[in-house]
VEXDREN-2710 file (C-alpha; in Angstrom, 1 decimal):
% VEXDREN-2710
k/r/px/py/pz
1/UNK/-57.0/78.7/49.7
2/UNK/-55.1/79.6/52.9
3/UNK/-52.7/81.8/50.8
4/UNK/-55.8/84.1/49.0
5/UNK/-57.5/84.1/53.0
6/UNK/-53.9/85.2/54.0
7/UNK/-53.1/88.1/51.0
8/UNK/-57.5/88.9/51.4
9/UNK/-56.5/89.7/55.3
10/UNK/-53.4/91.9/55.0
11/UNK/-54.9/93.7/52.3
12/UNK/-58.3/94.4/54.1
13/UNK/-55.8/95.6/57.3
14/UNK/-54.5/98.4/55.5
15/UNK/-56.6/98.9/52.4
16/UNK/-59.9/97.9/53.1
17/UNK/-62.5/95.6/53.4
18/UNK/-63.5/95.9/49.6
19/UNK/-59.9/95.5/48.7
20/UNK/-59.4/92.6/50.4
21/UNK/-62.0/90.8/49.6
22/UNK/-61.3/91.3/45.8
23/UNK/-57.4/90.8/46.2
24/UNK/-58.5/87.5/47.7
25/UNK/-61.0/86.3/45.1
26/UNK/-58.0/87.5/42.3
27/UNK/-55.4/85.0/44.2
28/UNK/-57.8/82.5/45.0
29/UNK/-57.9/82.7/40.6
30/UNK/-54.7/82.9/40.5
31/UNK/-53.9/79.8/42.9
32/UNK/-57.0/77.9/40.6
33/UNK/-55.3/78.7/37.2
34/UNK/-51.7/77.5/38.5
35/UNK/-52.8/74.4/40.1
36/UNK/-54.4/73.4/36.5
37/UNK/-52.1/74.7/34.0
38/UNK/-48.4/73.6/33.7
39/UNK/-45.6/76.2/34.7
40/UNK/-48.1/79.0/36.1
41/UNK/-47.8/77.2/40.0
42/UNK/-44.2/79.4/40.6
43/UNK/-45.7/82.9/39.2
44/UNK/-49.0/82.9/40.6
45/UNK/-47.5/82.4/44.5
46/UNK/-44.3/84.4/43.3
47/UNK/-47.3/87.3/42.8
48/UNK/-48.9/86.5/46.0
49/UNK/-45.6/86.5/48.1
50/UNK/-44.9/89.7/46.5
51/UNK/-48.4/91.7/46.9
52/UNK/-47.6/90.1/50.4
53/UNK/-44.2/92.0/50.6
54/UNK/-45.4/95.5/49.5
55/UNK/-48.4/95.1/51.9
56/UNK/-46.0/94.4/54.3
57/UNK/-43.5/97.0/53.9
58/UNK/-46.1/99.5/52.0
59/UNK/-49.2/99.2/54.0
60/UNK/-49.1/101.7/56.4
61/UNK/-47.7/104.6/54.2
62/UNK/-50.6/103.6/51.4
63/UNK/-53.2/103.2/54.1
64/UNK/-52.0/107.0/55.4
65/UNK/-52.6/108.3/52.0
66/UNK/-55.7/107.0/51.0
67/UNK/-57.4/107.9/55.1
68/UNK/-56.2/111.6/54.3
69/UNK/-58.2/113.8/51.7
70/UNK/-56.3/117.2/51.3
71/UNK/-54.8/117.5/55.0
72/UNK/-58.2/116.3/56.6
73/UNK/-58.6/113.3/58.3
74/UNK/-61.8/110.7/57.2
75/UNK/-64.2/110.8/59.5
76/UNK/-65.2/107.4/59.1
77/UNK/-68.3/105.5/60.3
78/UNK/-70.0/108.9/61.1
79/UNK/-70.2/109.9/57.2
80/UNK/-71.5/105.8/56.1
81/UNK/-75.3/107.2/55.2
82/UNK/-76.4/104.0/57.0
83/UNK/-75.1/105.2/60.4
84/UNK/-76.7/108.1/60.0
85/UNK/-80.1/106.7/59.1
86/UNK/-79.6/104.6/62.1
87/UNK/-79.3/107.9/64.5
88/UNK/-82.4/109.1/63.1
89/UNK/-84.2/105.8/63.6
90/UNK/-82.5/106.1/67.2
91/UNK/-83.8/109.9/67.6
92/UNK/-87.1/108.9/66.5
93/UNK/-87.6/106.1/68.8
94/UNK/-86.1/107.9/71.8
95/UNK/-88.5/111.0/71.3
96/UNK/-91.7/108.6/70.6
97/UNK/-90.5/106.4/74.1
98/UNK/-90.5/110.4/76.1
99/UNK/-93.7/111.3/74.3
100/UNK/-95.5/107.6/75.8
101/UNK/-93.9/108.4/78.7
102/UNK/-95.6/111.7/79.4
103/UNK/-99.0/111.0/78.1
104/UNK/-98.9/108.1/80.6
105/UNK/-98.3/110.3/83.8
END
């Protein structure tokens, strides 16, 4: 299990959380099948150690590729439709707090 939380982590570093989290469920399979059937032990961790290597050495040029959509950078959290519902909520509740306010004066 340590080796899928290890591979999940280094993938979700550069890839993704997404990513991660399915690259770990595939090794934590892959760890499963080899500890159960004879002679899969060695190329289920050979795998691992080399998803591990390109991550490694690979990472940060894949995780370049995939942040940059023709020349632009992503803008991240601020295009997630959830942060964005959350600024309205936000808006809303700040102009409903300055409309008590002044009916109160």
């Amino acid at each position: 299990m340590i080796p899928a939380l290890i591979v999940g982590a280094l993938t979700a570093w550069y890839l993704g959380l997404r990513a991660g989290v399915i690259v770990a469920g595939l090794s934590f399979a892959a760890i499963l099948v080899g500890s159960f059937v004879p002679g899969m032990t060695l190329p289920a961790y050979g795998l691992i150690v080399a998803w591990c290597a390109l991550m490694y050495f690979f990472g940060p040029k894949i995780s370049q590729s995939t942040s940059s959509k023709g020349g632009k950078r992503s803008a991240g959290l601020r295009d997630n439709p959830t942060m964005k519902a959350a600024n309205q909520v936000g808006a809303a509740a700040t102009w409903a707090k300055r409309a008590v306010e002044r009916i109160l004066k």
